[in-house]
C-alpha positions in Angstrom: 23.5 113.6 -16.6 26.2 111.0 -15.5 24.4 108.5 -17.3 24.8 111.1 -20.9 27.9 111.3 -20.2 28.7 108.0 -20.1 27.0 107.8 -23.4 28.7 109.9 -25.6 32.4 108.2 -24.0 31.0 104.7 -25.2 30.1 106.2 -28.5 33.1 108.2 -29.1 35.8 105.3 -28.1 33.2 102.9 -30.3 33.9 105.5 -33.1 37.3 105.7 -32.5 37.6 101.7 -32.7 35.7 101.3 -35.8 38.0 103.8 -37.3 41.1 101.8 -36.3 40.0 98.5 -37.8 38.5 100.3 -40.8 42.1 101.9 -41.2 44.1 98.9 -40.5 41.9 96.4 -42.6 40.5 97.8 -45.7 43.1 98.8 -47.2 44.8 95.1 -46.9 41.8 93.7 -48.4 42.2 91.3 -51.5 39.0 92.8 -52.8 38.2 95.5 -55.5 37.7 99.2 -55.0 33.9 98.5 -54.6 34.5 95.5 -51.9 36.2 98.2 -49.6 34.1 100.8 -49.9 31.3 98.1 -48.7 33.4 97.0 -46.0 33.8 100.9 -44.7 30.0 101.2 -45.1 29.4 98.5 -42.9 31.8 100.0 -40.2 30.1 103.3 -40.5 26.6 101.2 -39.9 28.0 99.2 -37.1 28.5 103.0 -35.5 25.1 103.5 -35.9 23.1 100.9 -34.6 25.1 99.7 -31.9 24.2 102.6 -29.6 20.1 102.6 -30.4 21.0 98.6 -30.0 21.9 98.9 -26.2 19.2 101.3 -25.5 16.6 99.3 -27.1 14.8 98.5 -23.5 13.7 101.7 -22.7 11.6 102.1 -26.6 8.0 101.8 -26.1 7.6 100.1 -28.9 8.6 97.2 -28.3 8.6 95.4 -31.3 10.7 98.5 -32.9 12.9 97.7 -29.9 13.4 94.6 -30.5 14.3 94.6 -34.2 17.0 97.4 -32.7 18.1 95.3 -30.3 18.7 92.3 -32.7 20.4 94.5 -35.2 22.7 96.4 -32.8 23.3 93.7 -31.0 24.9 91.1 -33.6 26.9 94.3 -34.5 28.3 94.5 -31.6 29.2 90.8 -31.5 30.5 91.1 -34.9 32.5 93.9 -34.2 34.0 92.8 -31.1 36.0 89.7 -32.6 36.7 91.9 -35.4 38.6 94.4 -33.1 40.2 91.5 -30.9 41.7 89.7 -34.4 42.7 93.1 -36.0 44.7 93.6 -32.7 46.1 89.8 -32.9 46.9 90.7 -36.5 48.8 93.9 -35.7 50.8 92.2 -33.1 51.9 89.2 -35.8 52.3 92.1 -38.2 54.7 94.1 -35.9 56.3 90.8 -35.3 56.9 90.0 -38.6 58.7 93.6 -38.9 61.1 93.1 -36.3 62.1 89.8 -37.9 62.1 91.4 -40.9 64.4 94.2 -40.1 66.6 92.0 -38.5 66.7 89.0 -41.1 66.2 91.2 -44.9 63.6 88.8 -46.6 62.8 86.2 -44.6 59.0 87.3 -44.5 57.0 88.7 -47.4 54.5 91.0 -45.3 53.1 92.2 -48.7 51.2 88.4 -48.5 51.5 88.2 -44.8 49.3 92.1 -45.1 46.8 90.9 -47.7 46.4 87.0 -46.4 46.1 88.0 -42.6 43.6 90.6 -43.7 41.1 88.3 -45.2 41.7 86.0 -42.4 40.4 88.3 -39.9 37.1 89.0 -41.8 36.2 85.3 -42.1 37.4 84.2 -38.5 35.0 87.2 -37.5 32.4 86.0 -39.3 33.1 82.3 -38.1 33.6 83.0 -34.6 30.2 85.0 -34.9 28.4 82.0 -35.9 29.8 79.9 -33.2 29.0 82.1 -30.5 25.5 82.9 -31.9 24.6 79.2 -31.7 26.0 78.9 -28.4 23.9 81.9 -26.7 21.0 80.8 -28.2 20.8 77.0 -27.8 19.1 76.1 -24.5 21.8 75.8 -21.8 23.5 72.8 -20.7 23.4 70.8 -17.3 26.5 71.4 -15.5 27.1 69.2 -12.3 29.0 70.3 -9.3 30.4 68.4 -6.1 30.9 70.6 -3.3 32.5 69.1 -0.4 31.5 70.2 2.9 33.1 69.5 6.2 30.8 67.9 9.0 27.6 67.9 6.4 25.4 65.7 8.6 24.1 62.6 6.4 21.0 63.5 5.5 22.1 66.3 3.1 24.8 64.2 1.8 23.3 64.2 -2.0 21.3 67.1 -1.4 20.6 69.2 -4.7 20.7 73.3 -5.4 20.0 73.8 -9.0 21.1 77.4 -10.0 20.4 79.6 -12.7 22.0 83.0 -13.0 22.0 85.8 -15.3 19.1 84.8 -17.8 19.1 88.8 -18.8 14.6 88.2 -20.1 14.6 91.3 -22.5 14.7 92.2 -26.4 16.6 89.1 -27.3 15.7 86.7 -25.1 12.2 86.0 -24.9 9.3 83.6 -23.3 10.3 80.4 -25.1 13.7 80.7 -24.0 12.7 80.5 -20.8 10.3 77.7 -21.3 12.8 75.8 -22.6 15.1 76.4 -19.4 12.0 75.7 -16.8 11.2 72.2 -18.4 15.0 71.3 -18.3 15.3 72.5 -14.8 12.0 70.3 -13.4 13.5 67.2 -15.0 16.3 67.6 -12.3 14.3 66.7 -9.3 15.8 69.5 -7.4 15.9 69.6 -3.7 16.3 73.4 -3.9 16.4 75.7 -6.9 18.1 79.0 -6.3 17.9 82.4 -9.6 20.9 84.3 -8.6 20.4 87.4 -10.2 20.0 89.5 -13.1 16.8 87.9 -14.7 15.5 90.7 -16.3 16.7 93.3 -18.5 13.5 95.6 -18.7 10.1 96.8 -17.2 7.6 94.5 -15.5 5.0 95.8 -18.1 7.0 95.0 -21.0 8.4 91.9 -19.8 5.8 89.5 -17.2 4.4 87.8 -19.8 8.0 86.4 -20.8 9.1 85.7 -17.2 5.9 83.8 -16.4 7.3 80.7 -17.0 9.5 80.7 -14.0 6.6 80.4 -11.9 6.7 76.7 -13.0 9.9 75.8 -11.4 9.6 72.9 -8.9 11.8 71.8 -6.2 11.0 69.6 -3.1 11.9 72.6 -0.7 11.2 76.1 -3.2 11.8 78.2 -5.8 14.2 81.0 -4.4 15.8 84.2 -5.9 18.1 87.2 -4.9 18.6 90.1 -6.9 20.9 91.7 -9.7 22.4 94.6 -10.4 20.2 94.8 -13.6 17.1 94.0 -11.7 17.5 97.7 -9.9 18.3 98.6 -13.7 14.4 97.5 -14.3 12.9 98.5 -11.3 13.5 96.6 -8.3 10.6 97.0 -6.1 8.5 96.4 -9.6 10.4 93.1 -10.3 10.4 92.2 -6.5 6.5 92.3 -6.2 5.9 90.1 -9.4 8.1 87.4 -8.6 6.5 87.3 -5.4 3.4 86.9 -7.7 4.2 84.2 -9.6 5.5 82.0 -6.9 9.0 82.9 -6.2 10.7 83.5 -2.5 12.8 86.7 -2.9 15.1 86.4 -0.1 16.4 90.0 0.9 18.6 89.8 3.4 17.0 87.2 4.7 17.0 83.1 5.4 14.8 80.2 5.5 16.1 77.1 7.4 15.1 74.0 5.3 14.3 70.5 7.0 15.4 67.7 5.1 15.1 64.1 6.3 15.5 65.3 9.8 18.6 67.4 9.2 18.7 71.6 8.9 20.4 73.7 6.3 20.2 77.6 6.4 19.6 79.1 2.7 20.0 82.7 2.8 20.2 85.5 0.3 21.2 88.9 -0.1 20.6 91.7 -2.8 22.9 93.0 -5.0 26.5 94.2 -4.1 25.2 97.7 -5.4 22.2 97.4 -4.2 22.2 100.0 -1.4 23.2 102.9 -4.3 20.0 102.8 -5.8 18.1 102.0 -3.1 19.5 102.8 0.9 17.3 100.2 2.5 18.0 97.7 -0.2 21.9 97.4 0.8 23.0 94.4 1.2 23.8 92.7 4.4 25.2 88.5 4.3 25.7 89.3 7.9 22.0 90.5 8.7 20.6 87.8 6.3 22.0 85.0 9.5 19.5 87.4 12.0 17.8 84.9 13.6 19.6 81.9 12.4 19.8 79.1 14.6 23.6 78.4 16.3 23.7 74.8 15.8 22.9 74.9 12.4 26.5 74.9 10.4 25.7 74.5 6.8 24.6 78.2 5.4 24.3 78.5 1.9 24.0 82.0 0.8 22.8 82.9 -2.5 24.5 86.4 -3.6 24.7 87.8 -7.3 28.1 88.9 -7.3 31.5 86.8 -6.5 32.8 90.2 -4.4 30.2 89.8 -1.7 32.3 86.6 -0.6 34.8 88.5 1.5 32.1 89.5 3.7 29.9 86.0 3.3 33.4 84.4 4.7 33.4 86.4 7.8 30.0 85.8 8.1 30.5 82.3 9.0 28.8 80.8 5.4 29.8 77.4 4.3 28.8 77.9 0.3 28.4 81.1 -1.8 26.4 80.9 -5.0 26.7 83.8 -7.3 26.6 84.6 -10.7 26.8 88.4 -12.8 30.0 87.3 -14.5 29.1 85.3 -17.2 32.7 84.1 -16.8 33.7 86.7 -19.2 31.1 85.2 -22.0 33.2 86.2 -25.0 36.7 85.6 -25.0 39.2 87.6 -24.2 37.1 89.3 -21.7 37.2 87.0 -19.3 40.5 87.5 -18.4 39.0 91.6 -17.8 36.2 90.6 -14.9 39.2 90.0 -12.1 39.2 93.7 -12.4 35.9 94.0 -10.6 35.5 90.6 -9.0 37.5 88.3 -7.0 36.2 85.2 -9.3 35.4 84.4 -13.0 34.0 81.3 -12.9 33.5 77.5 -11.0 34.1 76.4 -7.7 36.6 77.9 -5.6 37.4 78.7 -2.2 38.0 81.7 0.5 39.4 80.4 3.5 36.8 78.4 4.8 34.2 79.6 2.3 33.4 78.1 -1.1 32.4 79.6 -3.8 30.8 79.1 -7.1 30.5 81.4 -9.6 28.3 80.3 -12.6 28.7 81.7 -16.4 25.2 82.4 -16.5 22.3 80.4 -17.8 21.1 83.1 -21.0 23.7 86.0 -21.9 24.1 89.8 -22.0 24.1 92.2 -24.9 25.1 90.5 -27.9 23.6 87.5 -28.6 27.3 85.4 -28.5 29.0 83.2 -26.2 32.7 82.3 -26.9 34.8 80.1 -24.5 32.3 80.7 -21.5 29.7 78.3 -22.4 26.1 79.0 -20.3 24.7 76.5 -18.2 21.9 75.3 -15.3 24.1 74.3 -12.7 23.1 71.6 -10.3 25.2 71.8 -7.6 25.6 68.9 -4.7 26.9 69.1 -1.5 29.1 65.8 -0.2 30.8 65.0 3.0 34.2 66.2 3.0 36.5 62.9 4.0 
């Protein structure tokens, strides 16, 4: 029931958004009678497919839900710089007014109306295409220093490559994750660490596609934490077939890691939420050290969501790697995540505790990335002088 209800608020504020562009565009547009009422179809469409779009995981059919989630999906990318330009445009509009009121004649918002108008259509359109290419190409290598206080010699150098937030579902299929595997093994990784969120979808519609990640490499393992959207999916499902394929899930749990004679404990927690779907899935950064040994000081904890650092910090951690934000992924919404988390993106620091938030390595929803480009991070701890 919560979940309907939700539903029918996210389809009644998108219907009262499409409304308020249709209203403040159309008529502005320097295109015949037939030209707007195409433009208001298309709204009334976007309405319509956006919803089946987001729900497209949980048809059946897959290849019906698929094609939904495509359609509903570029939509909703469309739609969203549509709304965020028609707002700009409003704001000029209104300030062009004021100057106007003050100062008789020194703007002519008749062309300022029409002009601004057409703008916002193609910059849509424009931005649209940008963002689609960035989503979809496979994402960069981003390197990282992280400099660590008393980081004994031997793990001077030493290597976590992270991916976060790959979201395998209707849009983002088995090749996109090949492509991501073989860029990942050409690191020579000393660890590689999946922070989260791989999935978007049930085990049964989805193994074949996440198979690939069974063919990551790293000198010292393959390990993973869960998302939020893994407990979307099916935790316990998703849990058992990584397992399967090769992975170490780390719930609330460590490993110590010997390399070249000196220790480093890697542990990893479920999701923030974790303990809402499931009681004995809640996480724990301060149960994840149980058994840790003292004299070990560099602890790298691998948690999906930036807000779990407060309590990584008091845990006595040295790094947090996290992910879930996708550092807003289309502008202006990243300036929105500090509402719910206490990072957007890259490296920064809690007291003693640093943290890095990647942007994701695939995306969420609509198939766009603007001004929060994806990546593969390779992070590298260094002395601290």
């Amino acid at each position: 029931m919560p979940r309907l209800s939700f539903l029918v608020r996210f389809i009644s504020i998108g219907v009262l958004l499409h409304i308020y562009v249709g209203f403040r565009l159309i008529p502005d547009l320097p295109v015949p009678a037939a030209g707007k009422w195409i433009a208001a179809l298309w709204l009334v469409l976007s309405v319509l497919v956006i919803p089946p779009g987001l729900l497209a995981r949980r048809f059946e059919r897959q290849p019906l839900g698929d094609r939904l989630a495509w359609i509903g999906m570029l939509a909703m990318g469309f739609f969203s710089s549509l709304l965020m330009l028609t707002i700009v445009r409003d704001l000029v509009l209104a300030s062009l007014m004021t100057v106007e009121s003050l100062w008789p004649g020194i703007a002519d918002l008749a062309h300022w109306r029409i002009g601004s108008a057409a703008a916002v259509v193609v910059l849509a359109f424009c931005s649209s295409g940008v963002g689609f290419f960035n989503a979809r190409r496979r994402a960069p290598v981003r390197n990282v220093e992280v400099p660590i206080r008393n980081l004994p010699a031997a793990l001077d150098g030493f290597t976590i490559v992270q991916l976060s937030d790959i979201h395998v579902g209707p849009t983002i299929k088995h090749d996109y994750v090949e492509a991501i595997v073989r860029a990942v093994n050409q690191l020579d990784a000393d660890v590689v660490a999946i922070t989260g969120d791989v999935v978007d979808g049930s085990v049964q519609h989805l193994s074949n596609h996440t198979a690939p990640l069974g063919r990551l490499a790293a000198q010292h393992g393959v390990y993973l934490v869960t998302g939020n959207h893994e407990y979307y999916s099916g935790a316990d499902a998703w849990v058992a077939e990584f397992r399967r394929i090769g992975l170490t899930v780390l719930m609330n749990q460590h490993v110590v890691i010997e390399h070249d004679g000196a220790r480093l404990v890697l542990a990893g927690v479920t999701d923030y939420t974790a303990g809402h779907f499931d009681p004995s899935h809640r996480s724990d950064p301060q149960g994840a050290l149980r058994g840790a040994p003292d004299d070990v000081n560099t602890r790298v904890l691998l948690a999906h969501q930036p807000r779990t650092a407060h309590a990584a910090a008091d845990a006595g951690y040295t790094l947090q790697l996290s992910g879930h934000t996708h550092g807003g992924q289309i502008f202006p919404w990243n300036f929105m995540v500090r509402l719910q988390q206490p990072f957007t993106a890259g490296l920064e620091k809690l007291g003693s505790l640093w943290v890095y938030t990647s942007r994701g390595t695939g995306y969420w929803g609509p198939p766009k990335r603007l001004g929060a480009p994806s990546e593969i991070t390779r992070v590298r701890l260094v002395g601290a002088h």
